[in-house]
N, C-alpha and C positions, 0 to 999 in steps of 0.2 A: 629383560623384558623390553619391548618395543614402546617409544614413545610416541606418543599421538601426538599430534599438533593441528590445532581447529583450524583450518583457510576457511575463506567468505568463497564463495560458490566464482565471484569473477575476480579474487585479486584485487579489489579497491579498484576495479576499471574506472577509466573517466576519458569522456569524447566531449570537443565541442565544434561543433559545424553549423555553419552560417548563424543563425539567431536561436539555436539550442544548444545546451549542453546536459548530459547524458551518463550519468554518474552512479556506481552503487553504492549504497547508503548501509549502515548501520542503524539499526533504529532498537535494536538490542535484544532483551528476554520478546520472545509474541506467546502468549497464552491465547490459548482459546477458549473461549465461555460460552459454554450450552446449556442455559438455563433449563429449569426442571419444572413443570407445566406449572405449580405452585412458588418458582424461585425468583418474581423480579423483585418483591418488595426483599426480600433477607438478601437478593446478592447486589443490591444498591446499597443496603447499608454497610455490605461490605467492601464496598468501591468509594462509599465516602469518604473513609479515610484521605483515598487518595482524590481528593476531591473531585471524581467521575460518579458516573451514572452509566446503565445499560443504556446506548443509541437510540433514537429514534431511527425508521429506515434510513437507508442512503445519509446519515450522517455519523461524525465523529466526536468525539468530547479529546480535549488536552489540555492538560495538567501540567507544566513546567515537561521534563522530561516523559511523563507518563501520557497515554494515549488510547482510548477504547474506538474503536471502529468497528460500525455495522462490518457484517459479512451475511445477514440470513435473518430466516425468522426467530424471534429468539435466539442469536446467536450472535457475536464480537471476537473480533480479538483484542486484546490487552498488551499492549506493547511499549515497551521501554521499562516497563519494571516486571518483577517474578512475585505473583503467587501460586501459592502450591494448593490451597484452597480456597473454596468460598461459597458459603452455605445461600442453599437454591441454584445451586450449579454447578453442569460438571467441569474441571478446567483440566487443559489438556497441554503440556510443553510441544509448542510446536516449532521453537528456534531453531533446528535445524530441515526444517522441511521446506521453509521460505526464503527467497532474496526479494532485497528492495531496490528498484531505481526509482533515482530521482529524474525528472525530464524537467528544465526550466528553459528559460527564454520566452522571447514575442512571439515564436513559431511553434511552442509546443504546442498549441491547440492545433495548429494545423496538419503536426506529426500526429499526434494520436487519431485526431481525423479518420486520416488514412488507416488504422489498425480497430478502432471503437466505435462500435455501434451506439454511441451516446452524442446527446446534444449537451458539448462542452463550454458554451456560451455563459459566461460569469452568469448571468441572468437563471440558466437551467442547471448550472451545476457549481452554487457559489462556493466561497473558500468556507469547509469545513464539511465538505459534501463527502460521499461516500459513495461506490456502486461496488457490487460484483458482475462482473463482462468480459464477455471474452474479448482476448489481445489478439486477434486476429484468429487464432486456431486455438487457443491458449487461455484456461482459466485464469481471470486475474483479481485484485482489491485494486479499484483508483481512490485516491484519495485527495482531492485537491487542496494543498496546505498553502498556497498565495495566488494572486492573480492571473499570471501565468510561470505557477509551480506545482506538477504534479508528482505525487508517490504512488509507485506499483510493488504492487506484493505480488509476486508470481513464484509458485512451484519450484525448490532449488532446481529438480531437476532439467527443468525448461531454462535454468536463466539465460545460457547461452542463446538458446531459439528468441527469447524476448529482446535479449540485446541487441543480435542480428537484424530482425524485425523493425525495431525500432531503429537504430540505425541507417536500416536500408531506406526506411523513413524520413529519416531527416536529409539523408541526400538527396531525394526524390524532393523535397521540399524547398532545397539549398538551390538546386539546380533547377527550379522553374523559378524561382527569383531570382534568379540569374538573366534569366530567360527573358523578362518581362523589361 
């Protein structure tokens, strides 16, 4: 019988060009929680444990290793730890459907810029913030976990197009400070 063996969608890729670097992340189990029109007070208390909470929009809750991120109305993903249930919602294993990059440096805002429809100014989108937006052509989750540190949850399927994209980004970026 054939053995399987799990690969991460890019190989543990990592770039780093002029003031970003450009890396995929493990961030581990991501569950998804679709609360059931009566489920926020019973699937809080079963998030307590892990000392989270359902989201407010556009933010996230983290817990040492665990992490809930808006994605929708009534809806999160759960990431860095596995449940298999949780009453007033439905939960759905999505770890293999997703890749994470991380994009940090002085220049990531001005790489995603270029790719997001979003005002990423610490002011409009502080550390703990959350969006669903397109990556250029490309559904995505941003997440900003520091000042100038963001995490994208995109599509395995895409992750190569989100890499590429973002990359061709950061050259675009590298190379007018060059310029200047």
């Amino acid at each position: 019988m054939p053995e399987l063996i799990a690969k991460s969608a890019l190989d543990g890729r990592q770039l780093t060009l002029g003031g970003v670097t450009l890396a995929e992340v493990d961030v581990g189990p991501i569950t998804s929680v679709a609360l059931y029109p009566w489920g926020a007070e019973p699937a809080n208390k079963g998030l307590n444990p892990l000392g989270l909470a359902m989201p407010g929009p556009n933010q996230m809750q983290t817990n040492g290793a665990a992490r809930i991120v808006w994605t929708g109305r009534d809806q999160a993903f759960l990431l860095g730890v596995s449940v298999s249930t949780l009453e007033g919602a439905a939960v759905t294993d999505q770890s293999g459907g997703w890749t994470c990059l991380s994009l940090s440096g002085p220049a990531s805002i001005d790489v995603l810029a270029r790719l997001l429809p979003l005002d990423l100014r610490l002011a409009a989108f502080a550390i703990g913030g959350a969006a669903r937006a397109p990556l250029n052509h490309m559904s995505a989750v941003i997440m900003r976990t520091g000042v100038t540190t963001f995490e994208l949850l995109v599509f395995r399927s895409m992750a190569r197009t989100a890499w590429h994209e973002l990359s061709d980004a950061a050259q675009a970026v590298t190379a007018r400070a060059v310029m200047r």
